[in-house]
C-alpha positions as CSV (number, residue, x, y, z in Angstrom):
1,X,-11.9,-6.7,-48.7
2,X,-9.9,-6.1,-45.3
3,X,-7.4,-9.1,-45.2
4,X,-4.7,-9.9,-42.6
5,X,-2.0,-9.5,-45.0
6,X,-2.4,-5.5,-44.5
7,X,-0.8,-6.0,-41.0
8,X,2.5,-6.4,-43.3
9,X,1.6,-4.7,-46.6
10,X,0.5,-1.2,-44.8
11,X,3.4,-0.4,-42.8
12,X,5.1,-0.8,-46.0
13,X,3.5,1.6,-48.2
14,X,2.7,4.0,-45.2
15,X,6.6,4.0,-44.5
16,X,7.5,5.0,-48.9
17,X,4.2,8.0,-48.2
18,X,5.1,9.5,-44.7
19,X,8.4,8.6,-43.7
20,X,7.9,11.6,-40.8
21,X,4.8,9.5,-39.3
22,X,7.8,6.9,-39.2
23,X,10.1,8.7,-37.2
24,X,7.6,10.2,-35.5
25,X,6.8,6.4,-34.1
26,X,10.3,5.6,-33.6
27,X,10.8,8.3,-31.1
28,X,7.3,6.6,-29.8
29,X,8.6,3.8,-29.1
30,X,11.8,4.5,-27.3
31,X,10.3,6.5,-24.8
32,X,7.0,3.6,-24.5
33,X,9.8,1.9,-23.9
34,X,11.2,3.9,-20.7
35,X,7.7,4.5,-19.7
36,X,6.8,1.1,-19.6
37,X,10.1,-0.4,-17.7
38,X,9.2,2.7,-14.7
39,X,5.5,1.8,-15.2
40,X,5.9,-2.1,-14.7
41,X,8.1,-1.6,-11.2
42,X,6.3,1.1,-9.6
43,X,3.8,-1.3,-8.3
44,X,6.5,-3.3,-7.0
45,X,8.3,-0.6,-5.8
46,X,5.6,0.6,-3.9
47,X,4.2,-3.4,-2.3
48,X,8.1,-3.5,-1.9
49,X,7.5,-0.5,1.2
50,X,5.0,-2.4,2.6
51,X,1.7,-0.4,1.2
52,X,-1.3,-2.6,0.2
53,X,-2.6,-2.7,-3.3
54,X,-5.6,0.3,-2.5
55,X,-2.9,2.4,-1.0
56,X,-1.0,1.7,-5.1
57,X,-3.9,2.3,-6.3
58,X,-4.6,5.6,-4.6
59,X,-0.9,6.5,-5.8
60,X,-0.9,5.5,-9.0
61,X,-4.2,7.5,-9.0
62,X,-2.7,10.8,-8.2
63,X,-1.1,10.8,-11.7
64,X,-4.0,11.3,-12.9
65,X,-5.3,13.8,-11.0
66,X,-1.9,15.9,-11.7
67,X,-2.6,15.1,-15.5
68,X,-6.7,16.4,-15.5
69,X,-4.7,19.6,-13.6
70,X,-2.5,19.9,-16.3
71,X,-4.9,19.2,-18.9
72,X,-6.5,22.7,-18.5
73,X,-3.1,24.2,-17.8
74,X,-1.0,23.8,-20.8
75,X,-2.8,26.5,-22.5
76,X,-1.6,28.0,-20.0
77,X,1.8,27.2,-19.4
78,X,2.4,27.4,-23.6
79,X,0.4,29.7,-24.8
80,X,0.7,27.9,-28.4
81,X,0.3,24.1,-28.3
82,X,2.7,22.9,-30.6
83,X,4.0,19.3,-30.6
84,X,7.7,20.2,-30.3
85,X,8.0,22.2,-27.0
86,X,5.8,20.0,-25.8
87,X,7.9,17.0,-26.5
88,X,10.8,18.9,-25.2
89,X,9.1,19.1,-22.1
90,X,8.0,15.6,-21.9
91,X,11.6,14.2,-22.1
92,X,12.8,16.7,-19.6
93,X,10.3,15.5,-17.3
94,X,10.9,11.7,-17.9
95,X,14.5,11.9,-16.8
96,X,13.2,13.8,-13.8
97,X,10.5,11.0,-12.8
98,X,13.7,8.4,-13.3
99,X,15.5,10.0,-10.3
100,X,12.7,10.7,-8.4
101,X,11.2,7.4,-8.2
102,X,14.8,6.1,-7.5
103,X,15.2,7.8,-4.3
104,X,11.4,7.8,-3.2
105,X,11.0,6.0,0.2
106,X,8.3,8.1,1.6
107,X,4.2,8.3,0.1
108,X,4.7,11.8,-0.4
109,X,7.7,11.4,-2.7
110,X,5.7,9.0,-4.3
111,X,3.1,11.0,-4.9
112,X,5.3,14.0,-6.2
113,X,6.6,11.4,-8.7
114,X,2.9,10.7,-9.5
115,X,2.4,14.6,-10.7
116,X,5.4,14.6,-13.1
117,X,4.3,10.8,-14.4
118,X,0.6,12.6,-14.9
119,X,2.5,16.3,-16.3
120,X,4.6,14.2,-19.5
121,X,1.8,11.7,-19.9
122,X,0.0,15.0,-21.0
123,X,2.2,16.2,-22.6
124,X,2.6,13.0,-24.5
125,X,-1.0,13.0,-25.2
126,X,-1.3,16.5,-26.6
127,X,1.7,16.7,-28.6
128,X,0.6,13.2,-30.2
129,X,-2.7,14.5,-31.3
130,X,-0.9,17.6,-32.5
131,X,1.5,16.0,-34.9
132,X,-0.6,13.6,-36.2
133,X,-3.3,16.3,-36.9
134,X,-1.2,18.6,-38.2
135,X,1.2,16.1,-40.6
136,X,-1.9,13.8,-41.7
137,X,-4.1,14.3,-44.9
138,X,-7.6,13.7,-43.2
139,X,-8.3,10.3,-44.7
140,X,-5.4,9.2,-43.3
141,X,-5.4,10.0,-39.6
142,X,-7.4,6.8,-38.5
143,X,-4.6,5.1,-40.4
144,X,-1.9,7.0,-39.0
145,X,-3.1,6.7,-35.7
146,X,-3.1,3.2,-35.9
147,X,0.6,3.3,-37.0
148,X,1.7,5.2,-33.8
149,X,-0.4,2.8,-31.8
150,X,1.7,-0.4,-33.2
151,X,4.9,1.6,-32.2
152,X,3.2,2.5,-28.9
153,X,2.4,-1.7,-28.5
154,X,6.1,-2.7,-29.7
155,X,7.8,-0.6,-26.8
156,X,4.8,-1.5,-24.1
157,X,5.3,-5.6,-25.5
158,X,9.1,-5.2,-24.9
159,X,9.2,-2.9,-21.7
160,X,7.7,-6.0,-19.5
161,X,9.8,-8.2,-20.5
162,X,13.2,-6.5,-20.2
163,X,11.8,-4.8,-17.0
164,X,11.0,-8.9,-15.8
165,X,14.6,-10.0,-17.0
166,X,16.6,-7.6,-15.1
167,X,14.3,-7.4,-11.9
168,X,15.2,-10.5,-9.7
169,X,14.5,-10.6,-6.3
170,X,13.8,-7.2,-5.4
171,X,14.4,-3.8,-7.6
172,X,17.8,-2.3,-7.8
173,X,19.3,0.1,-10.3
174,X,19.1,-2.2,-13.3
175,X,15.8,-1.2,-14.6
176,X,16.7,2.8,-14.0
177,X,19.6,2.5,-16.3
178,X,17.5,0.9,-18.9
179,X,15.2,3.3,-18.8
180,X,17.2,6.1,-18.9
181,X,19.0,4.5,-21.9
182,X,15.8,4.2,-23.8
183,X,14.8,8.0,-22.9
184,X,18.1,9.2,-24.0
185,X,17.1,7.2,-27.5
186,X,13.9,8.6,-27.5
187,X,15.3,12.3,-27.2
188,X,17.8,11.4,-30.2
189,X,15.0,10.8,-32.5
190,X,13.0,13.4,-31.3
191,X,15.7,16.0,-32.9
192,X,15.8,13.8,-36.3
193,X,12.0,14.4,-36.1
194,X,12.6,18.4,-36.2
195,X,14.8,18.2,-39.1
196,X,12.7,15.6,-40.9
197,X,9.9,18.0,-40.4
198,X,11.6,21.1,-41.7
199,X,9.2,22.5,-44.6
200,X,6.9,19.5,-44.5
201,X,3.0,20.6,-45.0
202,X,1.2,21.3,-42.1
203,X,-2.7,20.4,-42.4
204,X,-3.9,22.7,-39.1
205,X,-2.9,26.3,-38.5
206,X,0.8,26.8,-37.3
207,X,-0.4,29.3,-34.5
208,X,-3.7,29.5,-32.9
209,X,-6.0,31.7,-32.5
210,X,-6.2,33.1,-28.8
211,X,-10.4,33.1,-28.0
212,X,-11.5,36.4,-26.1
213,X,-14.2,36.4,-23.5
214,X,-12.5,35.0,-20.7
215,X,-13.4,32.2,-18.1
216,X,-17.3,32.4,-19.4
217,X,-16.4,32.3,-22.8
218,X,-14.4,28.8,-21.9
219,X,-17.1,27.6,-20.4
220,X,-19.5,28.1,-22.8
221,X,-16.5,26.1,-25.3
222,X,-16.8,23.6,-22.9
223,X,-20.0,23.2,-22.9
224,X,-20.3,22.6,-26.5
225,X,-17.6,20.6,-27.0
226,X,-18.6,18.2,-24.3
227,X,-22.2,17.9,-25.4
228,X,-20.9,16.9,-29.1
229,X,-18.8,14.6,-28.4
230,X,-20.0,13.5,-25.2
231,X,-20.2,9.1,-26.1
232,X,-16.4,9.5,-27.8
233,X,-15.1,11.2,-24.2
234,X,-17.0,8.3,-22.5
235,X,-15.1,5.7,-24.6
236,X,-11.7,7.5,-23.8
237,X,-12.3,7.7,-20.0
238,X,-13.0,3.6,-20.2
239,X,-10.3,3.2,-22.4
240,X,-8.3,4.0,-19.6
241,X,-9.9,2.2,-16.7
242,X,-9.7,-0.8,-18.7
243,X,-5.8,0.4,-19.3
244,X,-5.4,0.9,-15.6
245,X,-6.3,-2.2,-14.7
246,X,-3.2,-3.7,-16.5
247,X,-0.9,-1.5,-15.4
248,X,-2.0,-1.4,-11.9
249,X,-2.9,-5.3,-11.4
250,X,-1.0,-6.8,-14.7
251,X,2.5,-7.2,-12.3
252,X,0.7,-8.1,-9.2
253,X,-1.3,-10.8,-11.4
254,X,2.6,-12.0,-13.2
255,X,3.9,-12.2,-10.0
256,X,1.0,-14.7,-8.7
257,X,1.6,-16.9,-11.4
258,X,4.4,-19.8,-12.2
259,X,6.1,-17.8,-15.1
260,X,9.4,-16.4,-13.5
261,X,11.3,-15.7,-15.4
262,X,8.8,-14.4,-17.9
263,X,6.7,-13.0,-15.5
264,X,6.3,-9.9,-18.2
265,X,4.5,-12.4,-20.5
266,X,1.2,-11.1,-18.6
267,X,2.0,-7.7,-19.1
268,X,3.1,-8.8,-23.4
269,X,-0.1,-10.5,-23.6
270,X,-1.6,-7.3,-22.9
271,X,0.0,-5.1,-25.0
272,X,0.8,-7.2,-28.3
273,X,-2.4,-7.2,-29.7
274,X,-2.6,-3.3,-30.8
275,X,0.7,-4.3,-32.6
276,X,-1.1,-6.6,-34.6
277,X,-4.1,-4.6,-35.6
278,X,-2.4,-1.1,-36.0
279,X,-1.9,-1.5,-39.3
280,X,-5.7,-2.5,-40.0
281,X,-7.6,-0.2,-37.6
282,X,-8.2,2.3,-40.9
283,X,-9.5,-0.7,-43.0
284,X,-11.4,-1.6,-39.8
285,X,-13.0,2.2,-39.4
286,X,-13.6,2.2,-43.3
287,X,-15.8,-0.9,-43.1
288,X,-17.7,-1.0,-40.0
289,X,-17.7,2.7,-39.0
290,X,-15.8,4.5,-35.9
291,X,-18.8,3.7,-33.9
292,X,-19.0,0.0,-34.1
293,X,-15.4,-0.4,-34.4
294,X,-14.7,0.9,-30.7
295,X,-17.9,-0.4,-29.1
296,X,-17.7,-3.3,-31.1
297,X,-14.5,-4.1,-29.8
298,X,-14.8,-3.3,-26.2
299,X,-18.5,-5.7,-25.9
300,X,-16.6,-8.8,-27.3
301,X,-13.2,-8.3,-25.4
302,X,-15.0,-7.9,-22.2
303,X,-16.8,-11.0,-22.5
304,X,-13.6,-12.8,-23.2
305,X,-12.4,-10.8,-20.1
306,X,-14.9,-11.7,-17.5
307,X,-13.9,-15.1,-17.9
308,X,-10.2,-14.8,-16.4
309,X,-11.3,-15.8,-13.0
310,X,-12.8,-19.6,-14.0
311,X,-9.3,-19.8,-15.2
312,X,-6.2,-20.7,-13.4
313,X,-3.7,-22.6,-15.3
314,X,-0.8,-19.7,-16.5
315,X,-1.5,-20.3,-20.5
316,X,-4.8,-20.0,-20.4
317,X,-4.6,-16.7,-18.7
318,X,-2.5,-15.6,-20.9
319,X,-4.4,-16.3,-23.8
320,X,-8.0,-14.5,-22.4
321,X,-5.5,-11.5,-21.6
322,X,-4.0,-11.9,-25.6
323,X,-7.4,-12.3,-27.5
324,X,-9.7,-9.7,-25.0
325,X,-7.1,-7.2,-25.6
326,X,-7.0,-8.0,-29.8
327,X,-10.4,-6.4,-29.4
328,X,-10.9,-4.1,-26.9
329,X,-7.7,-2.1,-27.7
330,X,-9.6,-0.6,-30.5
331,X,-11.0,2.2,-28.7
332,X,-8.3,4.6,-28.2
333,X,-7.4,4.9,-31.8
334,X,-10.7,4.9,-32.9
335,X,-11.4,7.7,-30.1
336,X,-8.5,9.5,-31.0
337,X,-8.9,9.1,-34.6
338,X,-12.3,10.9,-34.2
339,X,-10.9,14.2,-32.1
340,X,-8.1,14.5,-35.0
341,X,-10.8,14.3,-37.8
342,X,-13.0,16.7,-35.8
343,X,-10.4,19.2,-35.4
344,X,-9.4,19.0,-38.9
345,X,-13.5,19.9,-39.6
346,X,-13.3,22.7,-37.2
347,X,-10.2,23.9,-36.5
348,X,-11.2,26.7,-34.2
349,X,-12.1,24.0,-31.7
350,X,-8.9,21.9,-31.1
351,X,-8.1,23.5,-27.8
352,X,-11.4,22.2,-26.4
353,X,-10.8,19.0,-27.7
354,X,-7.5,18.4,-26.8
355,X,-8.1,19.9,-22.5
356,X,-11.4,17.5,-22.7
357,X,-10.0,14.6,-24.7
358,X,-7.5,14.0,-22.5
359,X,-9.4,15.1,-19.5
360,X,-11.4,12.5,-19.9
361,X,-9.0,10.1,-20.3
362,X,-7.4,11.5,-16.9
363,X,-10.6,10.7,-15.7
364,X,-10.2,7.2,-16.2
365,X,-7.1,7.0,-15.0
366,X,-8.2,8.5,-11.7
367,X,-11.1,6.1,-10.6
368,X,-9.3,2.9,-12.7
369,X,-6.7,2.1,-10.4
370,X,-8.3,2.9,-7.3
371,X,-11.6,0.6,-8.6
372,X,-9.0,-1.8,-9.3
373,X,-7.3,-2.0,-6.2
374,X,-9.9,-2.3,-4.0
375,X,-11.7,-5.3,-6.0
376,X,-8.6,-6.6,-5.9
377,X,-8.3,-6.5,-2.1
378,X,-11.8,-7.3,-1.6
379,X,-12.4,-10.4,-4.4
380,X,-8.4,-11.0,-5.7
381,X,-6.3,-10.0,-8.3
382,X,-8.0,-12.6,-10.9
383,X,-11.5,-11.8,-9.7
384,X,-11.0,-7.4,-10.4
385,X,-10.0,-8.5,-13.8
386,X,-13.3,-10.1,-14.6
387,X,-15.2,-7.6,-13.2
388,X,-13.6,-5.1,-15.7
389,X,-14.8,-7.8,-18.4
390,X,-18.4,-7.6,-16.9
391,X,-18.3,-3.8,-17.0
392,X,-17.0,-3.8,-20.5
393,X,-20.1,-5.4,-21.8
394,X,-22.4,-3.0,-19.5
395,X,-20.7,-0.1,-21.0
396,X,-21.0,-0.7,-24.2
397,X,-24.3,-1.9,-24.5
398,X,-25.6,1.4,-22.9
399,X,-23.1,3.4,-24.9
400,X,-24.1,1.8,-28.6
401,X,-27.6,3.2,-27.6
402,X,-26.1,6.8,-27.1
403,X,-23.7,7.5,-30.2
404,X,-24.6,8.5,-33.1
405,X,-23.1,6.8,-35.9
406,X,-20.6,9.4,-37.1
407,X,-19.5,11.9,-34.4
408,X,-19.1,15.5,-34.7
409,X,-19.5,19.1,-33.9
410,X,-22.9,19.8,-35.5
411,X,-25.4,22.7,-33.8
412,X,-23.7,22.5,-30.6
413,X,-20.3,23.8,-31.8
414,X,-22.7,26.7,-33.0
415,X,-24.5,27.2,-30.3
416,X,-21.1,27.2,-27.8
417,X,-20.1,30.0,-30.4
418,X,-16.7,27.7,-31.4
419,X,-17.5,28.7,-35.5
């Protein structure tokens, strides 16, 4: 029986059997941590210059595009995916988004800032799957993943809130330095990761195999690929329009609000619950299944959600924000969880499922912010998040009718010629 103690009792025992997953997480969270501090004042960098919300939504937007670029480009750029030059990229790339946000003035800096926010989001992404594929015994990555996500939701519950405490009347060089602190913590554990790794059992291939045939040939992966798994790339790209509207409208919304100083308790509200149900989100997929866990989730936090607009005293916005988000959260682990036990199934198709996974999720983050800023100019900040409820429940009701219970590669990996 899945009891709320676990949230206590499997962090324990996961942290005595996989002390790397541990570390892993720690390095997580100190870099959630400086990406959430530059991620909560961009918006108000960017109102700051006098551009309207669509115009930040068009910006924040172009991340995205840069990051579905770059999702077919890393094969590319390294020719073997592995999670630690891509992590040494990342960081490399966060200390350059630091300086380059500081001294943007123009939209067209802004928008270069955008491509290296979407190039080390990727590379986050991909390297995350990576490590936890390759380090994770296949009954535990739904577990494991759930574990990263609680490290994920400590450093995006605290980022708001420092970013809130040291931001006063305007944005100065405060938040920078914190964030740079943070990244410089989050490179610190990346190297104890390398050593901690040394010799530890890898559960994918070291090197992959390089697939002949050319452009077609990639296609035809593609193809495949996308057809299989097409409902659990649907649930990643809403993941992250729902995910967009937070980080997007959550400021704007704080700002609106009596809260100051703890204007960032919109932005905690939002990102505390996957802190409180990492630890169960395997006990979760065990009992219900990966289907109804995600879709689950999403129909009942989006109701929750599309009531935010009937609302306007400042605790009981908080409170539809902190119990819609206890539920919908569950979709990106769950998703993820599935594309780490598929590529454990069929190893031969992890490149495919990586460029698509997190295309899709690009996708998302494309169309989320710019839907998000023009209900938001058109309705209101309160009114675009109620509409996300609303499309929440839509969604999910069509997509329950769509997935199969258990994804995976079946005939169509066979036919795309991935075996």
């Amino acid at each position: 029986m899945l009891k709320f103690t676990s949230i206590l009792s499997s962090p324990a025992r996961g942290l005595q059997k996989n002390r790397l997953i541990y570390v892993f997480g720690a390095m997580i969270l100190f870099f959630v941590l400086f990406d959430g501090i530059m991620t909560y004042l961009l918006p108000l960098v960017v109102l700051e210059h006098g551009l309207s919300k669509t115009q930040l939504g068009l910006i924040i937007s172009a991340a995205a595009v840069s990051g579905a670029f770059f999702d077919f480009a890393i094969y590319r750029i390294f020719k073997n995916v592995f999670y630690r030059r891509l992590f040494f990229a990342m960081l490399a790339a966060g200390l350059f988004y630091i300086f380059l946000v500081w001294f943007a003035e123009t939209i067209l800096l802004y928008l270069m800032a955008m491509v290296v926010w979407g190039f080390y989001y990727d590379l986050k992404s991909f390297g995350t799957l990576d490590f936890v594929s390759r380090h994770s015994p296949k009954k535990e990555i739904a577990g494991n993943f759930g574990i990263v996500q609680s490290f994920q939701a400590i450093g995006a519950l605290l980022a708001p809130l420092m970013a809130g405490f040291v931001i006063l009347e305007y944005v100065d060089w405060e938040p920078f330095a914190l964030a740079l602190f943070f990244l410089i913590l989050s490179a610190a554990f990346f190297f104890l990761l390398l050593y901690e790794a040394r010799g530890k059992k890898q559960f994918i291939p070291h090197r992959e195999k390089q697939r002949k045939g050319g452009f077609a040939a990639e296609i035809a992966s593609w193809k495949g690929v996308g057809f299989a798994l097409l409902p659990v790339f649907l649930i990643s790209s809403f993941y992250a329009v729902f995910d967009s509207f937070f980080i997007t409208l959550g400021p704007v919304l704080a700002e609106s609000l009596p809260l100051e100083p703890f204007d960032g308790f919109v932005m905690v509200a939002y990102f505390m619950p996957p802190l409180l149900i990492g630890g169960l989100v395997g006990g979760l997929v065990a009992r219900f299944g990966e289907k109804l866990a995600a879709l689950g989730g999403l129909l009942i936090g989006g109701i929750i959600l599309s009531s935010l607009a009937f609302f306007h005293a400042p605790l009981a916005i908080l409170a539809i924000i902190l119990f819609s988000s206890c539920f919908a959260c569950l979709m990106q682990p769950v998703s993820q969880g599935i594309f780490a036990r598929i590529i454990h199934e069929t190893p031969c198709a992890k490149k495919e499922i990586q460029e698509l996974g997190d295309f899709s999720s690009n996708f998302g983050y494309i169309i989320g912010p710019v839907v998000a800023g023009v209900i938001a100019d058109s309705l209101g900040t309160a009114s675009a998040f109620s509409a996300l409820g609303i499309m929440g429940v839509a969604f999910a009701l069509v997509l329950f009718f769509l997935m199969p219970k258990r994804a995976g590669m079946g005939k169509a990996a066979r036919a795309s010629k991935i075996k």
